[in-house]
C-alpha positions in Angstrom: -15.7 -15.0 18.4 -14.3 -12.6 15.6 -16.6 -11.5 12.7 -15.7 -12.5 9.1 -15.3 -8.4 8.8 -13.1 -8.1 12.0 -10.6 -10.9 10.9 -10.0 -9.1 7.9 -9.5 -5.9 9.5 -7.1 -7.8 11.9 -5.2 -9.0 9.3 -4.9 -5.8 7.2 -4.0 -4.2 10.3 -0.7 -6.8 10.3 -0.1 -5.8 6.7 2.5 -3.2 6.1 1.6 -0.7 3.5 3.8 0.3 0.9 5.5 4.1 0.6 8.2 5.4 -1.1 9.0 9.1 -1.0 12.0 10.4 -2.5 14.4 8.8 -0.4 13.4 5.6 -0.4 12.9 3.7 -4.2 12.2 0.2 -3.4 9.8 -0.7 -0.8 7.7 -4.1 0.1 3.6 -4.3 -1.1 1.5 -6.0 1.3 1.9 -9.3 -0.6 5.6 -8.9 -0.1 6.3 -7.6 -3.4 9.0 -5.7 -4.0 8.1 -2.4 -6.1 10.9 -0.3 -7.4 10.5 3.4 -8.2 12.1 4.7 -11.5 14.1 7.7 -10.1 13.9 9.7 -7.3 10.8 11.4 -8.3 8.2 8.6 -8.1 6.3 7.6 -5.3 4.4 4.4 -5.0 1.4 4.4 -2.6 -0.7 0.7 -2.2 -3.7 0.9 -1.0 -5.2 -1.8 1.4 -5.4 -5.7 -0.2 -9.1 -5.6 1.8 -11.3 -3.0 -0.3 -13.9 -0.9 2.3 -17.6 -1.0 1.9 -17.6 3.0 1.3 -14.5 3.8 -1.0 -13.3 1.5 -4.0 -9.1 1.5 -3.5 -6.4 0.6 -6.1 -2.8 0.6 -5.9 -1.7 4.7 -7.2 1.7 5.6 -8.7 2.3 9.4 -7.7 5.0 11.6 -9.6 6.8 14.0 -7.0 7.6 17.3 -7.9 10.2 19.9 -6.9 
């Protein structure tokens, strides 16, 4: 029998994680949300849904430079 904290890593695992790079400006969260860069310049990162025990996570917006 699976652990309360193994069933969520199971699931995360199952999750897709959202990345854009340059290429690519709309992408799918882990809720199924679609997130749409503003040019080709922006990345969008998502962290995990399930937060870890060590390192508090939140969704980050990174700007992409030439």
């Amino acid at each position: 029998m699976m652990t309360g904290a193994q069933t969520l890593v199971a699931i995360a695992q199952q999750q897709p994680v959202a990345a854009a790079t340059n290429s690519l400006t709309e992408v799918a969260n882990a809720f199924g949300e679609t997130l749409r860069a503003f040019n080709d310049n922006i990345s969008i990162i998502e962290a995990s849904p399930f937060p870890t025990a060590t390192t508090p996570r939140s969704p980050k917006i990174g700007i992409l430079r030439e």
